[in-house]
N, C-alpha and C positions, 0 to 999 in steps of 0.2 A: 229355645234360648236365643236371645236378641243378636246380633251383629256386634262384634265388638271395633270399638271406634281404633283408628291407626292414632299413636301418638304422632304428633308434628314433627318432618323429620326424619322419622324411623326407618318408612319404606325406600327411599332417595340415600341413607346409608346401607342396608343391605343391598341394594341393586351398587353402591359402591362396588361392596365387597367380596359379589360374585365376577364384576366386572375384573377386580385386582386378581382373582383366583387364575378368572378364565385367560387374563396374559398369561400368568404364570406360566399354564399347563401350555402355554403355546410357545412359549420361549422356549421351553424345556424338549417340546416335539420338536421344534425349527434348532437345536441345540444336537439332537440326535441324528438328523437328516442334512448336516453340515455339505456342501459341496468342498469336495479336496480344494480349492483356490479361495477358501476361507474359513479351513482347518487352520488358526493360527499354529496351533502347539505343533502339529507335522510339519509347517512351513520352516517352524523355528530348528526343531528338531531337523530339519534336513540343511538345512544353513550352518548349526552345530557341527553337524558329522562334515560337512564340505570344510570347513572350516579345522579340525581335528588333522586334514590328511597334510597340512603345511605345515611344514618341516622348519624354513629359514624363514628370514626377512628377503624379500625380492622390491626391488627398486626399477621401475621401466623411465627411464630417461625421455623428454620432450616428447611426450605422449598427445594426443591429441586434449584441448580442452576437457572439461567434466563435463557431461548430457545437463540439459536445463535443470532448475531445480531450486525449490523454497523452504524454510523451514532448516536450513543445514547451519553449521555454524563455522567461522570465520576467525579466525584467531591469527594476530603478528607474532613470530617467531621471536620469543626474548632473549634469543644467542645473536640474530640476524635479521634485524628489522626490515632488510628488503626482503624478506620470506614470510610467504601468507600461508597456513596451513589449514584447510578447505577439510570438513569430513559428515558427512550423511546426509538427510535431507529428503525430500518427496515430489513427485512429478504425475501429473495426472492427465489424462488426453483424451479425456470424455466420456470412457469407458471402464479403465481398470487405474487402480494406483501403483506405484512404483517407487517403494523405498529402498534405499542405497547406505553402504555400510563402507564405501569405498573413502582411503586417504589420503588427499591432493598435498602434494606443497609446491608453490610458485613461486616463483624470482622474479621480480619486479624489474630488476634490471634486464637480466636475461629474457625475458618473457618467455619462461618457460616452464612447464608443466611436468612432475615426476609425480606415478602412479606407484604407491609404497601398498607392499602388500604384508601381512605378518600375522601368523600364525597367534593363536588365541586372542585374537581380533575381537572386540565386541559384536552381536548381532545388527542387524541395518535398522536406521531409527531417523526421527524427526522429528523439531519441536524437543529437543534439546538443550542445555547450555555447556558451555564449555569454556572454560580458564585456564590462563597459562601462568609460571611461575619458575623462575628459574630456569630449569632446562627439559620441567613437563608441563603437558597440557590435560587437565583434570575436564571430565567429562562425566556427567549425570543426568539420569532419568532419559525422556524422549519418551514417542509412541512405535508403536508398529502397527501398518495399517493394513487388513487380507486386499490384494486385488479388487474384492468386489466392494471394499466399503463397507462390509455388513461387520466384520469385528473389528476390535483396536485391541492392542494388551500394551499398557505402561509399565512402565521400567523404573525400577529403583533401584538398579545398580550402577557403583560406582567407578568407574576408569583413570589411569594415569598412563600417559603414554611418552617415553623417553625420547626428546627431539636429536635424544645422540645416537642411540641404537637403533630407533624403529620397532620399539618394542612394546607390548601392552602388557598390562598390569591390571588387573582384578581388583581392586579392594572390598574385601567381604568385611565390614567392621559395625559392632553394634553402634545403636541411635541411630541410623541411617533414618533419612526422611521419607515415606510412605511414596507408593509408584506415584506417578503425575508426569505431565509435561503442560508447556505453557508456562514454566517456572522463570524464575530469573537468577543469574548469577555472579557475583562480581568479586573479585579481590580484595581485601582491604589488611596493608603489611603483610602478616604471614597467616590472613586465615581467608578462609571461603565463606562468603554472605550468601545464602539461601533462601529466598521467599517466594509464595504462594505456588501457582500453577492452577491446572485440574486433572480430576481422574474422571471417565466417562463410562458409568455402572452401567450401560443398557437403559435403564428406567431412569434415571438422572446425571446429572451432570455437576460433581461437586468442587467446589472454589476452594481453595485452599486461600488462609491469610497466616498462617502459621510463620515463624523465622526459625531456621538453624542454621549454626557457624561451625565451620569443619576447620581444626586449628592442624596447620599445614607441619607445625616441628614435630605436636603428639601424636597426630594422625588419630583427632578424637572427632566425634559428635558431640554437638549440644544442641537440647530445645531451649529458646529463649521463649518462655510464657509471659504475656502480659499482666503487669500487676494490677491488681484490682483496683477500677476506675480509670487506668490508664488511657490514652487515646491509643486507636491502633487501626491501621487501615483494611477496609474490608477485602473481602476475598477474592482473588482476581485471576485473570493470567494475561499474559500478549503484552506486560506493564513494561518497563524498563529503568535498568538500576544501574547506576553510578556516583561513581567515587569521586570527591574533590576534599583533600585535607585529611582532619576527622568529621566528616559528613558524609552520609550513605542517604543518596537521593530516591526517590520513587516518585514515578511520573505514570500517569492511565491508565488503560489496561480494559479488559475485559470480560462480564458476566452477565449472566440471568437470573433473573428473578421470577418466582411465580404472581403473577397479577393477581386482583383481587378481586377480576371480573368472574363470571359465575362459570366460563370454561375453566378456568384456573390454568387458563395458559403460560407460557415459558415469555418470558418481555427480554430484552439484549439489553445490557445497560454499556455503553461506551464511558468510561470516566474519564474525567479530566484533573483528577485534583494533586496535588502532591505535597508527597511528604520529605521529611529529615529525619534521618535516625541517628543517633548518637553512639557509635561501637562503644564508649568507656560506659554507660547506664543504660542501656539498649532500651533505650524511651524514645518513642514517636512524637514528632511534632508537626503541626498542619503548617506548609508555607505558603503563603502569600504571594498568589501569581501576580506579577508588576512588571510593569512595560508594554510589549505589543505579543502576547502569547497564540503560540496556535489554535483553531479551533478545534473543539471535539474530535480524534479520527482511534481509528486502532491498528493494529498492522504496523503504525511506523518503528525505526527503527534510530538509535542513540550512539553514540561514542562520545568521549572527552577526551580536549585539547587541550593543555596549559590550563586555562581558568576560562574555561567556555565548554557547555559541552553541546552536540551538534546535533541536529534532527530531523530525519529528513523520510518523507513518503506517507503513506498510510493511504487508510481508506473511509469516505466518508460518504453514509448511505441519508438519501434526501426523499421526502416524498413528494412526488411531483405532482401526480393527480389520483385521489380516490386512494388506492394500496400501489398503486402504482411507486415502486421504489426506484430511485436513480443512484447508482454506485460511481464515486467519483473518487479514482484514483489518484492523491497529489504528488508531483515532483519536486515541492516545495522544502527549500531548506530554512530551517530556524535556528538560532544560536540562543542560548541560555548561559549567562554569564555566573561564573559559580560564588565570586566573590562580592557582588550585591542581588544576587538572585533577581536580574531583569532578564526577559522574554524580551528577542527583537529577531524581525527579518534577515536570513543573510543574502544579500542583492549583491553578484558580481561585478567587480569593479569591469568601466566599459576603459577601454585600450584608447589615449588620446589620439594615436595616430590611425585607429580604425576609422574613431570619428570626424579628424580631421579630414581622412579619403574621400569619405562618405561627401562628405559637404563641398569639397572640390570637383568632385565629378559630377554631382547635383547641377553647382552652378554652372559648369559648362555642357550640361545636357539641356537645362533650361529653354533654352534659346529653340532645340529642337522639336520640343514635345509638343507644345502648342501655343497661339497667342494667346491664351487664355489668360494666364499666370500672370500674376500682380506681378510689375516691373519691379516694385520695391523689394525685390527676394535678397538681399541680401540684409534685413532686419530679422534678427529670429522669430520675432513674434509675429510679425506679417508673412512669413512663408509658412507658418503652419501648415494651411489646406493644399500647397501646393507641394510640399516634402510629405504630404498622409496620401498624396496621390500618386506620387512615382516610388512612394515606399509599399504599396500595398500588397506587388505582388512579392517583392522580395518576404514581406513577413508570413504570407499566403506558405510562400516557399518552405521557409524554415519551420513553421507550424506541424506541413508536412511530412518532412523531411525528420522531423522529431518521432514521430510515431512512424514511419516506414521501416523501421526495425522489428515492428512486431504484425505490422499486419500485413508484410509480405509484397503489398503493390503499392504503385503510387496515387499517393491521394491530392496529385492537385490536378489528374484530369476529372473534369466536369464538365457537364454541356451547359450551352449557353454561356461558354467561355470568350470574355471580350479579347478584342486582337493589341496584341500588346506593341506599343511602339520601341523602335530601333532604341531609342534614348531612355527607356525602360530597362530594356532586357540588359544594355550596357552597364549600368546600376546593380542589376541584381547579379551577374556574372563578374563583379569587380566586386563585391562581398562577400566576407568570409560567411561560410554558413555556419550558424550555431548549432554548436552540443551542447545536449543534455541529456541525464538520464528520464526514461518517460516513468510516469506518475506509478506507484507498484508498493505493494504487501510483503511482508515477511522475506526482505531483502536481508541479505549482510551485510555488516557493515564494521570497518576495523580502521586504526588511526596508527601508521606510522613513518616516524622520521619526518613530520608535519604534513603528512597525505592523507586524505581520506581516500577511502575505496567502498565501491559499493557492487555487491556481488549479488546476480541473479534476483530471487522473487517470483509472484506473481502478478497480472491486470488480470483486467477480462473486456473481451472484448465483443461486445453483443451479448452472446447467451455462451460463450465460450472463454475459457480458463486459456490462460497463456502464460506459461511458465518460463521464464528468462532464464539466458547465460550469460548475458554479458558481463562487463566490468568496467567501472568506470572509475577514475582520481579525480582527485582536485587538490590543487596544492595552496594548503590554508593559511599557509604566510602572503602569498601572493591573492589568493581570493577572486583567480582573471578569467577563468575557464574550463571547462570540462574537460575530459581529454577521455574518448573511449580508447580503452587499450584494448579488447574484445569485442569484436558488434554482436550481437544479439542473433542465431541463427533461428531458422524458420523453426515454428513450434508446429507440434504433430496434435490432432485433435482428429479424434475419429468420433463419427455424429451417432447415435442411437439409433438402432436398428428399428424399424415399425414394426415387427414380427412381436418384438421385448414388449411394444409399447401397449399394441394390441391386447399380450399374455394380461398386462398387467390389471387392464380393465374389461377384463371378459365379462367378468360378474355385473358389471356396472352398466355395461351397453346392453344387455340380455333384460336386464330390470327395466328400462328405456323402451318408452314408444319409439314410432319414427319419426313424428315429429318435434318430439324434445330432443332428439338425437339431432335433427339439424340446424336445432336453436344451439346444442351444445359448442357442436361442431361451429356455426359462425361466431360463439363465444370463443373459441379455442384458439379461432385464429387472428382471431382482435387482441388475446392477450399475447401469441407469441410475436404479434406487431410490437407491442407496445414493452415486452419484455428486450427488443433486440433494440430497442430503442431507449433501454433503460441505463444500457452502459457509457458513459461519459471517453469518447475521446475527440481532443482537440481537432484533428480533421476534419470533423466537423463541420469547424469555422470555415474551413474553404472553401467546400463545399456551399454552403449558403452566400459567403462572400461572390461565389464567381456565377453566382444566380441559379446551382441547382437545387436550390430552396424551393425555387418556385414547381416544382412538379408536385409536392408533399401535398399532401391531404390536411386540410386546417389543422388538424389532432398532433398528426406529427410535427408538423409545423411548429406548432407550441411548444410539444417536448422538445426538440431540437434546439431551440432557441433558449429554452431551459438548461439543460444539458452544456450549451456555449457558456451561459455568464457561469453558471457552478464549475466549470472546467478552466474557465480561465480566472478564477477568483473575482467576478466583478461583484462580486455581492459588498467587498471590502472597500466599503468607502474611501480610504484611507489612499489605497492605491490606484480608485478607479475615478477618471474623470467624469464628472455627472454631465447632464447632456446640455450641449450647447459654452462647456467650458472651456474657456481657453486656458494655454498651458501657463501663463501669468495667474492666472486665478484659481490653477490647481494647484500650483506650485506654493499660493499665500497661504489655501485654503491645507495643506499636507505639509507645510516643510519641518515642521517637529519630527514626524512620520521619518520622513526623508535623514534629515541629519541625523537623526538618531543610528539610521541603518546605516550612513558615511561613517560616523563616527567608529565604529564596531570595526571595518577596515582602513581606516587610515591614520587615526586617534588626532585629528587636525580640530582646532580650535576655531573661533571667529569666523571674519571673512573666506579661509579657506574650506572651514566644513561647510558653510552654506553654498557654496561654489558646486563642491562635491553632493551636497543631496540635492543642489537644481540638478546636476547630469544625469541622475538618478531618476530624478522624476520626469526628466526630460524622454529617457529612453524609454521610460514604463507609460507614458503620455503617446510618444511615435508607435509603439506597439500595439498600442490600443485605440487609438482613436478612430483609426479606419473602421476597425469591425465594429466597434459600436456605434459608428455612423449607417453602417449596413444594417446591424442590428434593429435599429432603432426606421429603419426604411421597412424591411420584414414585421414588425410588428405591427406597425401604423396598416402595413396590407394584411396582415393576419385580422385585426380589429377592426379592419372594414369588412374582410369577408363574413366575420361574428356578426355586427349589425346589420347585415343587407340578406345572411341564408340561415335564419333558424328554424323556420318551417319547413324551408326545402329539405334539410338536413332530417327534421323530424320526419317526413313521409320517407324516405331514404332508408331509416331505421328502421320502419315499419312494427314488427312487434317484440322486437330483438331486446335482449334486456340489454340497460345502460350503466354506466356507473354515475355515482355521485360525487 
């Protein structure tokens, strides 16, 4: 009897569906052989019983700060707008995760911190939302994460907690929305707005686009289903929802998809689009981004003010070379105006008497730094290159001085550091140093009594997670400055053991010659070059500015240089002088740009907003012009050393694989 022919197809689905089997029975063994630090239900279960043995409410007075931490939620106190009420959240240090169940409330005035404890308290969670109303604060769904990372369990219950008594409340009530976190939540009169999230099943990861509204008098559930044909936006989470009028905003967010390549790999999709919803016919409508809107990020985070709502951080991953990805965290604020729905920059007003110092101690240092300097310095447009010269280390300075919060030391020592003159350092020690908060993820963020706050998050910095505490305001009638009211203390990161690293690829190195082993091995350590090179922070710049650029290997060199313009936004035409511009010809070529972001803080017309967006542009021109004069020095040497050594470079590599 002949061979019989496979149908096309056939053999590639069965080899499927022993491959689906054989997870199965493996999940099911690795489900059985659980290590106790990622037993979730025992974990939970011993959290219940600890939890069980509290009796009263206990209140510990000026406690110290909360431990770092992202993912938590942030809520103004609507009995007491200078009271922030701070509750769970996650902290991770390279090795194990650490979810928190604990409840902060702070006084903005007092700067003080009270650790509230109470009995049938919800379990510890993150990725969360949470609403206040009246004189509670309603709280739903979240994750819990094991220690090792290896399980999650989402939560679909619901909480109200009394800002008078200190007291938690259960609500067990049908229609409740299925477990998830990554959700959003917002208030609108007396009911609760509920959309999307996700739940993460082991073998997938599902987007929820769903809405339900929890009406706050009946204390009911509803699904709102889309009617047929409707528009309705797809499934998401990480998005952000608010209120202005009768209109329910929705703004990005985050999901995957499976590609259509022949892996059928998982793709990340960042969105950008947004929508309106209408609470009286709960029908979606697409709006129309106009203005200057931000680009693609995820992670950031929203509030609304008056008729503006506000936006600030996120994270945005770039490919620099080959798979090589660069994570660029922004500290960027955006204003969104609710009543013509334009997108524009929020640029802090500069203080006239800062500037006025500024320019007085200029001109009488002048005389000391050197004879180089055009006499005619006191025309603004002719002392450009000579105020980009005695301003460079002050901006060196405050770059640094920006990220010394999280990475512990100071980053404007570097070698091959020029010697700075007396009439320099005069300069830089008679200016105020600028705050800001530095660039970061899954922050909080809450708006009261015309304050913004923004609480903890995370960066990363090289190949490491760095979880914040700090706190920062800004006060958005004034729109002048940052004010840290918490610094940021040092974050805990413990590295991975080689023993772990070894376990994990025993199988893998045993399969291996020895000499693919040591092609691996100088693979391994070309990517974790280019990995610790992949994280975006502005230090950077001063680094290269003060000529420790020049030690870099051509390769880094590039990425570093990369990594500067994406870091400092220069990719934005709009805000960044092109080369060889001067500040009259950036100011013609931007000032729509410019007055537009005056106008947002001063509401001035004619000749005074155009006043107002030259100082704008003027300050965002002094802060940039130096490094992309160095920039643009660096690269001219980078692209010589590219046309003078690519052979040498090629015998160097010898038989090493390369990327593309």
């Amino acid at each position: 009897m002949g061979k019989k022919t496979k149908k096309p197809g056939k053999g590639k689905e069965k080899t499927e569906r022993k491959t689906a089997k054989a997870e199965e029975k493996k999940a099911r063994r690795e489900t059985k052989k659980l290590s106790p630090e990622d037993d979730i239900d025992a974990i939970l279960l011993s959290i219940q019983k600890e939890e069980a043995k509290k009796k009263e409410v206990h209140v510990d007075d000026n406690v110290p700060a909360p431990s770092p931490r992202s993912n938590c939620s942030l809520a103004v106190n609507p009995l007491k707008e200078t009271e922030l009420i701070l509750y769970g959240g996650e902290f991770y240090n390279g090795n194990k995760t650490f979810v928190y169940g604990d409840l902060y409330r702070y006084d903005v005035e007092k700067l003080e911190w009270k650790l509230v404890s109470s009995p049938n308290s919800p379990p510890p969670r993150s990725a969360h939302q949470a609403v206040a109303w009246k004189n509670y604060i309603y709280i739903f769904g979240g994750e819990f994460t094991s220690p090792n990372q290896e399980r999650f369990h989402h939560y679909k219950d619901f909480w109200m907690l009394d800002l008078k008594t200190n007291q938690w409340e259960q609500l067990n009530l049908k229609g409740c929305p299925s477990p998830r976190s990554g959700h959003r939540m917002v208030l609108y009169k007396h009911k609760i707005i509920l959309f999307g999230g996700f739940y993460d099943t082991l073998r997938e990861v599902r987007y929820y686009n769903d809405l339900f509204v929890f009406d706050l008098d009946q204390f009911k559930w509803q699904e709102i289903k889309p009617k047929p044909g409707a528009m309705w936006p797809t499934g998401r989470s990480g998005f952000q929802l608010f209120v202005y009028q009768d209109d329910i905003f929705l703004y990005g967010g985050y999901s995957k998809e499976v590609s259509s390549d022949k892996n059928s790999s998982e793709k990340g999709i960042v969105h950008s689009d947004m929508w309106s919803l209408d609470p009286k016919t709960w029908e979606w409508n697409k709006v129309k981004k106009s203005g200057m809107p931000p680009g693609p990020r995820a992670g950031f985070s929203m509030s609304v003010h008056k008729r503006r709502a506000l936006l600030f951080g996120g994270v945005v991953d770039i490919e620099v070379e080959g798979d090589v990805m660069m994570s660029l965290f922004s500290n960027e604020l955006y204003g969104f105006q609710l009543d013509n729905n334009r997108w524009y920059p929020l640029e802090l007003r500069k203080e006239k008497s800062t500037k006025d110092k500024f320019k007085r101690i200029e001109q009488n240092c002048t005389d000391d730094v050197n004879k180089k300097i055009n006499p005619a310095c006191t025309a603004r447009e002719d002392t450009e290159s000579e105020d980009e010269e005695s301003n460079i280390d002050e901006i060196s300075k405050n770059i640094a001085s920006n990220m010394s919060i999280v990475d512990g030391e100071s980053l404007t020592k570097s070698e091959g550091k020029p010697k700075e003159s007396s009439a320099k350092v005069d300069i830089q020690s008679s200016l105020p140093e600028v705050v800001k908060p530095c660039g970061r993820i899954n922050a909080c963020m809450a708006v009261g009594r015309d304050t913004l706050y923004i609480y903890g998050g995370m960066m990363e910095i090289k190949d490491q997670e760095i979880t914040l505490d700090d706190l920062y305001s800004l006060n958005l009638s004034k729109l002048d400055e940052w004010k840290c009211i918490i610094p940021a203390s040092e974050s805990e990161w413990v590295e991975a053991s080689d023993d772990d690293e070894e376990n994990e690829d025993d199988d893998e190195d045993e399969s291996n010659g020895d000499s693919s082993t040591d092609e691996d091995e100088d693979d391994e350590e070309e990517e974790e070059e280019e990995a610790q090179n992949a994280s975006v922070q502005v230090g950077d710049a001063v680094a290269l500015i003060k000529g420790g650029g020049k030690n870099l290997r051509r390769k880094e060199r590039r990425s570093r240089i990369e990594q500067i313009r994406a870091s400092l936004g220069l990719s934005d035409s709009q805000r960044t002088p092109l080369p060889g511009e001067s500040l009259r010809d950036f100011y013609r070529r931007t000032n729509m740009y410019w007055q537009m972001a005056a106008h947002e803080h001063t509401q001035h017309t004619g000749k005074e907003l155009r006043k107002d967006g030259f100082d704008l542009a003027e300050a965002r021109y002094r802060e940039l012009k130096p490094i992309l004069d160095e920039l643009a020095l660096l690269e001219a040497e980078q692209k010589a050393e590219e046309d003078e050594g690519p052979e040498t470079s090629a015998k160097k590599r010898g038989k090493k694989k390369t990327r593309n």
